[in-house]
N, C-alpha and C positions, 0 to 999 in steps of 0.2 A: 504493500500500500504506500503512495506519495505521502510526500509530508504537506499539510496542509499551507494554504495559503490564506493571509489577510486581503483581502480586495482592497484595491483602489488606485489610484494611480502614484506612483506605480506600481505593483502589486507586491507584496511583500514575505518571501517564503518565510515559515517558521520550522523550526526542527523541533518534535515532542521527545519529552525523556523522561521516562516512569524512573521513579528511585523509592525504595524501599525506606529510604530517611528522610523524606519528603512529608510534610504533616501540612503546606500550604503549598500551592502555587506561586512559584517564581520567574521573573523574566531578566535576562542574562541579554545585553548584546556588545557581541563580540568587537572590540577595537580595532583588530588586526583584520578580518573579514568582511566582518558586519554582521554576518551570522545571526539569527535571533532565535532564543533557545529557551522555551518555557519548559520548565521541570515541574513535573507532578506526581503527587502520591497512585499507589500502584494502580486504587483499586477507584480512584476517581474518572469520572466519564468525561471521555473526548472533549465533545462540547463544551464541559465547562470551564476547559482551558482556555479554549477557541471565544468563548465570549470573553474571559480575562482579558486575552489579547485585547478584543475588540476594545472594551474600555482604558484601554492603552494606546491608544492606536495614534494618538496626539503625540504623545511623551514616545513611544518607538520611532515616529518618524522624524521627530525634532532633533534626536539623537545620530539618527543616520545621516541626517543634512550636516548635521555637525563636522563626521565625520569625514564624508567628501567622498566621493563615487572612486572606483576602484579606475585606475590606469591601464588600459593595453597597450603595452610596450611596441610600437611598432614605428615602422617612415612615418617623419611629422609631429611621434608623439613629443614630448619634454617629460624628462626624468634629472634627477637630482645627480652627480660625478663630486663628491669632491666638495661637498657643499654647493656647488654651481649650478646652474637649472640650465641643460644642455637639450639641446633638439637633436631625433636623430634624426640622420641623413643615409642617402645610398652613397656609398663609401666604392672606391676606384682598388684596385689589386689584390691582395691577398689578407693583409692586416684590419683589423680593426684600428682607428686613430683617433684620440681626442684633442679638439681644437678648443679656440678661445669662447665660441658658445655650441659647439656642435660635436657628438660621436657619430663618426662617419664609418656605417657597417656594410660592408662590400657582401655580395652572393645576391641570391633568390630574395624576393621581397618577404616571402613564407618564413625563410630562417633565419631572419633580422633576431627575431626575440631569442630564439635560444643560442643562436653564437654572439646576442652581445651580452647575454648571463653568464655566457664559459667565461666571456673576456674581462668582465667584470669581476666575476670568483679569480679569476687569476690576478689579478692588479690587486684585490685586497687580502689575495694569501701572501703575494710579495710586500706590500706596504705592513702587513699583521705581522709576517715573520721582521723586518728590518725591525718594528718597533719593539716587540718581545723580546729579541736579540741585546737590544739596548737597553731596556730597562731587568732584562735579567742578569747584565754585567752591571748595572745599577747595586741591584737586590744582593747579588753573591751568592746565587742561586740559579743554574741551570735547567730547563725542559730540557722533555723527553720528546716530546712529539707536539707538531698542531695539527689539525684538521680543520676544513674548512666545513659548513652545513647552511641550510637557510632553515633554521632552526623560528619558532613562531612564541616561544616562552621565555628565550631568554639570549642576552647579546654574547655571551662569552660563558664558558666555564672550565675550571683548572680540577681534575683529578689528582688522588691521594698520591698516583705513580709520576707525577707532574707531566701529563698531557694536556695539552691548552685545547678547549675549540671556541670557533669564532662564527658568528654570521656574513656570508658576504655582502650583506646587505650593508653593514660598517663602512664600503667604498662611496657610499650615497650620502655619509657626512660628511660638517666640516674635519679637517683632517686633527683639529685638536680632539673632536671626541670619539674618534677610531683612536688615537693615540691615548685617551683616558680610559678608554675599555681597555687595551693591552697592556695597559700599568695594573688596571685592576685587577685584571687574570691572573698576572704575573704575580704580585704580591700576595697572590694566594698559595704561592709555592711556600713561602713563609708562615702565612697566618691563613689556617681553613676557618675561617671563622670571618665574621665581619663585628670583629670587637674593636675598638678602642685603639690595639696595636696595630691590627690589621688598617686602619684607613691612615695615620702614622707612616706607614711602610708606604700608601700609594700617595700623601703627600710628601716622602722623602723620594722619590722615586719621578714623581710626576710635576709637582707644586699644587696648586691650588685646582683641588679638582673640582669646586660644586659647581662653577659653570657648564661646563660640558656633561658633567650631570646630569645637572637640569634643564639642558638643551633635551638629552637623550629621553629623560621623563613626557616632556615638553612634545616635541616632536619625532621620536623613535618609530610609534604605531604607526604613522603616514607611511613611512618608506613599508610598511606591506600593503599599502596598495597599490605598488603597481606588480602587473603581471604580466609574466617574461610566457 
């Protein structure tokens, strides 16, 4: 069975979710998607989610406008490089290029999105390792490995065996707060914990990190919308 829909313009899917620890009806939507996700007790009926909805139906869509319609990556579109808002272009010979307002993606018009997401993942696995590098001769503390993912819960995380991962989505900021995620990662080779010592360590390491912080709080969830 489909997941129902709120009517209107424009219409608005919901996804239902029975949960055994559900005692009311609740309404979730998602920052990074948009997603809209009413959770209900098991043994409650359909419908009376679907009117919840309904009397929601102001307060869900104020929130989606808020959030700002999803990007298809394609000729024409503009995407963030760098902190910079670049248009892309059909790009001449083999490379992908970034210019002064433009990433210029050479081939088929079809595979614009997914070779300019390899190219992207690659520029911010080189810029993620340069800055890791530097701030773990900082730290006095060595990784093991990075990885890159386009991970959707979180920008960066350091394991106990000190493996670093990262989102490539980090190349879409300005280049201070991809460089404040990789001091943060890094300093968790140090301190697993986010105590006292631990932020300590990513201002001895970094300086003063709640600006890009608070950039990342601030404006992080936009960079998943667009899609490659």
């Amino acid at each position: 069975m489909s997941d129902p829909i709120l009517p209107g313009d424009p219409p608005i899917p919901l996804i239902l979710r029975r949960s055994p620890r559900a005692r009311r009806i609740s309404l979730r939507i998602s920052q990074l998607d948009g997603r809209v996700t009413l959770t209900m007790p098991i043994r409650l009926a359909e419908c009376e989610a679907l009117n919840f909805a309904r009397t929601k139906e102001d307060w869900i869509r104020k929130h989606l406008e808020a959030r700002g319609a999803d990007v298809q990556v394609k000729l024409g579109a503009q995407l963030p490089v760098g902190g910079q808002l670049l248009t892309v272009t059909q790009g001449r010979g083999r490379s992908v290029s970034i210019g002064l307002n433009e990433v210029a993606v050479p081939g088929p018009e079809d595979r614009v999105p997914k070779r300019l997401a390899a190219y992207l993942r690659e520029v911010a696995r080189d810029r993620l390792a340069g800055a890791c590098d530097d701030y773990a001769a900082l730290l006095g503390k060595p990784y093991n490995r990075l990885t890159m993912r386009d991970t959707r819960s979180r920008w960066g995380s350091c394991t106990s065996d000190g493996g670093l991962m990262f989102s490539w989505r980090l190349i879409m900021t300005p280049p201070e707060v991809l460089d404040y995620v990789a001091a943060h990662e890094v300093a968790h080779l140090a301190q697993m914990n986010h105590s006292a010592a631990f932020w300590a360590e990513v201002e001895r390491i970094y300086g003063d990190y709640k600006p890009p912080r608070r950039w990342l709080k601030k404006h992080g969830s936009d960079l998943h919308r667009y899609q490659f």
